[in-house]
C-alpha positions in Angstrom: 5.2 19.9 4.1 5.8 17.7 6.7 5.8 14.2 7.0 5.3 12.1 10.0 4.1 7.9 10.6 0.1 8.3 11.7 -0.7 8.7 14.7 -4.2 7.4 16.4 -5.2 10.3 16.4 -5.2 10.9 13.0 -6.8 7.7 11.7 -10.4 9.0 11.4 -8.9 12.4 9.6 -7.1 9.9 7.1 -10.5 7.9 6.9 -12.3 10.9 5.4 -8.9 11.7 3.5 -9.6 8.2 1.7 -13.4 8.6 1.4 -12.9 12.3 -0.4 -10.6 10.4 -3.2 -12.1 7.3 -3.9 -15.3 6.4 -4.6 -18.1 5.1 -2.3 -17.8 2.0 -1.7 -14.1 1.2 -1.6 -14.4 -1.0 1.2 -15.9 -3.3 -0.6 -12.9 -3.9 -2.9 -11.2 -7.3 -2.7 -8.3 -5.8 -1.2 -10.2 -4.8 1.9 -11.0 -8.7 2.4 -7.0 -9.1 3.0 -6.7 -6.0 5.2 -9.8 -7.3 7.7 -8.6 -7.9 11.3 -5.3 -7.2 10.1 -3.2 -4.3 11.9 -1.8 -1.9 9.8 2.3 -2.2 9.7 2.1 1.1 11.8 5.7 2.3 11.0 4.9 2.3 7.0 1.7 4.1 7.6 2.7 8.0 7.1 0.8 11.8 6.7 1.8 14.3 5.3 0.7 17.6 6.1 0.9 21.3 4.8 2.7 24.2 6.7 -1.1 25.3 8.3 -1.0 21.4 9.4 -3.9 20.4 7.6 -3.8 16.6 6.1 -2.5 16.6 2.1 -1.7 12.8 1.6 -1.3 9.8 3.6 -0.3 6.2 2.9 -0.9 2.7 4.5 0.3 -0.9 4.3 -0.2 -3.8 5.3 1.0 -7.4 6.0 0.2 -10.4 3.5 1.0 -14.0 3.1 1.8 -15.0 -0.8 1.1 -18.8 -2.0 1.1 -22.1 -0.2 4.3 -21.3 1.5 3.2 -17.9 3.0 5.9 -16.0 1.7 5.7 -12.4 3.7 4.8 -9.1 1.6 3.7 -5.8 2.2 0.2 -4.9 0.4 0.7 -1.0 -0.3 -2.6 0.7 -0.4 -4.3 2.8 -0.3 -2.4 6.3 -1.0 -4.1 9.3 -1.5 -3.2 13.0 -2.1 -6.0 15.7 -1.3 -7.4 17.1 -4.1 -5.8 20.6 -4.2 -2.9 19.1 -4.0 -2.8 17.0 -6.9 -0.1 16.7 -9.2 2.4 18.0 -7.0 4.2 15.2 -6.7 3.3 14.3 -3.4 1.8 10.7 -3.6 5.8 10.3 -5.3 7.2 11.7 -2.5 5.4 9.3 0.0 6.0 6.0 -2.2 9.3 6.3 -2.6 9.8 7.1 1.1 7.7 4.5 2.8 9.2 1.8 0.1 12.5 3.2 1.6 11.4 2.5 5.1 10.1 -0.5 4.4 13.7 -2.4 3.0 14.8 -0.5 6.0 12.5 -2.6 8.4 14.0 -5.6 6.6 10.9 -6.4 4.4 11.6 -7.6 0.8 8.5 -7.6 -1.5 5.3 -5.1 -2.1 2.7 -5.4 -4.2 -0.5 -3.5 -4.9 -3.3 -3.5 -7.1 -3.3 -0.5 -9.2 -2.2 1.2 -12.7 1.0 -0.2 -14.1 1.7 3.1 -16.1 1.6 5.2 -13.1 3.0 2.4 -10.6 6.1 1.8 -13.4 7.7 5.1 -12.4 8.3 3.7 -8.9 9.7 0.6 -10.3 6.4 -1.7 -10.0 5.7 -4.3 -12.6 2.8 -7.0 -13.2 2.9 -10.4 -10.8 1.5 -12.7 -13.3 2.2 -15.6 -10.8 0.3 -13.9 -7.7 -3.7 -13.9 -7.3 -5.5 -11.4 -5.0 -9.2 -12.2 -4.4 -11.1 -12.1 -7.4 -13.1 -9.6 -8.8 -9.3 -8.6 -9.0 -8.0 -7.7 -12.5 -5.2 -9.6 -12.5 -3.4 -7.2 -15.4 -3.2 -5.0 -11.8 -1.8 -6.8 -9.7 1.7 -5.2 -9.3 4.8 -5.2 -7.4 8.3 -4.7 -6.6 11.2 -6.3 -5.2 12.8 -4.3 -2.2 15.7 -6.9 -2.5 17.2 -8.8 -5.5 15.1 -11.9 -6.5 12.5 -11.1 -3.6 9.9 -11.9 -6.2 11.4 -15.1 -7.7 9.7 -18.3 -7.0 7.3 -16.6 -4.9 3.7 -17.5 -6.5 0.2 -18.2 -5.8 -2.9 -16.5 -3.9 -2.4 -13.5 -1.3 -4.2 -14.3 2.0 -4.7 -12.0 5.4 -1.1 -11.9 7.8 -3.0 -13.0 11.0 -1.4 -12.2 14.3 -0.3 -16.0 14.9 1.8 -15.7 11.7 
């Protein structure tokens, strides 16, 4: 396997990655609305591809603002692992690497909206203080702290990063 940030070239064939494991419609989630006219943080946004070359997982973030101050976060999402090579360990392998890269680039706080049993293992936990859009379940809305405390005191609703931030 090899991993490597994403290229423009290899949007569209991450795209269809993201299409072939969740279902139709996943645009329309509420955590699309915070991603919309948003640029990807480019560095954080990795492939990982078998020995033939062909895509087996890829991951994306992007900036957020968190409550009334606009504290900076990462939103992590979405991550996917081809089908046939589920269970291997890969979507592991490329969450605890782009989390790595990410305190790396100097950013202190990620959150996501997904399982807490399966996010746990990475060292997620609920937000109770921080609202994405609704329909958002809020018992999913998780995240962690790259640095000591990041979390603490930061509260409130999650808006877009735009550019003038």
């Amino acid at each position: 396997m090899s991993l490597a940030v994403e290229s423009a070239e290899d949007w569209w064939e991450v795209e269809a990655l993201f299409d072939l494991c969740f279902a139709p419609g996943r645009e329309a989630l509420s955590s699309y609305r915070l991603r919309e006219g948003v640029a990807p943080v480019a560095p954080l946004c990795l492939c990982l591809r078998d020995e033939s070359g062909a895509l087996t997982g890829a991951i994306r973030y992007w900036p957020v603002r968190v409550g009334e101050a606009g504290a900076p976060a990462l939103l992590l999402g979405p991550v996917a692992v081809h089908p046939t090579y589920q269970g291997e360990g890969l979507a592991g392998l490329l969450i605890r690497d782009s989390l790595a890269r990410a305190a790396r680039m100097g950013w202190s706080r990620v959150l996501l909206v997904g399982d807490a049993p399966y996010y746990g293992r990475f060292g997620f936990s609920r937000l109770a203080q921080v609202e994405l859009p609704p329909p958002t379940n809020p018992e999913r809305v998780l995240g962690i702290a790259l640095l000591p405390d990041a979390w603490r005191g930061v509260c409130g609703k999650v808006t877009p990063w735009r550019e003038a931030d």
